[in-house]
C-alpha positions as CSV (number, residue, x, y, z in Angstrom):
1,X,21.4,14.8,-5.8
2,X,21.4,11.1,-4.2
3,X,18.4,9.2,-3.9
4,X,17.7,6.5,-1.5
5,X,14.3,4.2,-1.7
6,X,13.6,0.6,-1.1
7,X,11.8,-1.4,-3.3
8,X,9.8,-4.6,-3.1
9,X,10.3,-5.8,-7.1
10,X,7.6,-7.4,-9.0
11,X,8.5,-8.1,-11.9
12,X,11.7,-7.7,-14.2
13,X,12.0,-7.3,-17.9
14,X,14.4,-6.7,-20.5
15,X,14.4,-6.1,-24.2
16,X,15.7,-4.5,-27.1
17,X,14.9,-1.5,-29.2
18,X,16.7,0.4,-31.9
19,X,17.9,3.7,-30.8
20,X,17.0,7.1,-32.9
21,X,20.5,6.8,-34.3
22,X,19.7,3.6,-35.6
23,X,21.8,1.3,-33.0
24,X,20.4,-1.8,-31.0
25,X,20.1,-1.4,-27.5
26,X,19.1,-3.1,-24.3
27,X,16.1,-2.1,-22.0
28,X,16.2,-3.2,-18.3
29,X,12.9,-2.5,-16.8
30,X,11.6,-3.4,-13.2
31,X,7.9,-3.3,-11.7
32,X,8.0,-2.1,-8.1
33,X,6.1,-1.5,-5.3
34,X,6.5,0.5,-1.8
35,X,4.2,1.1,1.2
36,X,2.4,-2.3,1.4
37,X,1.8,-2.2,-2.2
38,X,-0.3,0.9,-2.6
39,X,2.3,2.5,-5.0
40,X,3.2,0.7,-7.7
41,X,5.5,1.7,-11.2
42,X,8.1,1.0,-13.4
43,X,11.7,2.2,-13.6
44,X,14.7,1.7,-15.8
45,X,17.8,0.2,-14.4
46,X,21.2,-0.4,-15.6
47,X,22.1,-3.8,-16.5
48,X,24.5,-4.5,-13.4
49,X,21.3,-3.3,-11.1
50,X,19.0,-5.8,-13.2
51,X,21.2,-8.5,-12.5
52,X,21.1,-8.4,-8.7
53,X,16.9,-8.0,-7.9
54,X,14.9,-11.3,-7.8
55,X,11.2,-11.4,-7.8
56,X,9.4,-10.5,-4.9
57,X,12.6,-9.5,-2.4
58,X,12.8,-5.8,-1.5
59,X,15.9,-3.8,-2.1
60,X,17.5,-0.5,-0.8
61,X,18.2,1.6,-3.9
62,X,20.5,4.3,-4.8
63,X,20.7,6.8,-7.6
64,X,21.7,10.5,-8.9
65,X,19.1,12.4,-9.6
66,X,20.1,14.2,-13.2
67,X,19.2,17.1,-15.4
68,X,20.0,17.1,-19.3
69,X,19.4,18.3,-21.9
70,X,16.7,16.0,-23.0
71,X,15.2,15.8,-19.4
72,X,15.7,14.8,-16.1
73,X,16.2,11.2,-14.6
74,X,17.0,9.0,-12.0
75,X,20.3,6.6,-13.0
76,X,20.0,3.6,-10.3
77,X,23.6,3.0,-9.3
78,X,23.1,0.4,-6.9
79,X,21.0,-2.2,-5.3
80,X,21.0,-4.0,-2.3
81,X,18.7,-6.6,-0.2
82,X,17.0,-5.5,2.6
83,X,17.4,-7.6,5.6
84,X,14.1,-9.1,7.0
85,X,15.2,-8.1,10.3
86,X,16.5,-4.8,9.5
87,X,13.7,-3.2,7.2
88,X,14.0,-0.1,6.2
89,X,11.4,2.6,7.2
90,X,10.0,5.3,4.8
């Protein structure tokens, strides 16, 4: 299933952490909030996704929404600005 929200980012972050099978890997986490800020959280983006938010600009996002074996998740496939005079409605 697709998913479409828009997001006014807070704050970006990235890291790195060793994976149970003992590899290094990369984090990409974003602080977000919607609906004049009175939902605020964290997701996990990939690092192409990462690289196009900025601070305190909102952004139309996309993702699948997936079911495995160790869970289910949103992967965000996509970002794009919202246009001041073309906000999106929720």
């Amino acid at each position: 299933m697709l998913i479409k929200t828009t997001l006014k980012i807070l704050s970006k972050k990235n890291g790195s952490f060793t994976a149970k099978d003992g590899s290094q890997r990369r984090s990409y986490r974003v602080t977000y909030s919607q609906n004049e800020n009175e939902i605020v959280g964290d997701i996990n983006v990939r690092q192409d996704v990462f690289d196009i938010l900025e601070k305190g600009k909102e952004y139309d996002l996309v993702g699948e929404y997936l079911t495995t074996k160790n869970g289910n998740y949103i992967a965000w496939q996509s970002a794009k600005p919202v246009s001041p005079n073309n906000k999106s409605i929720l």
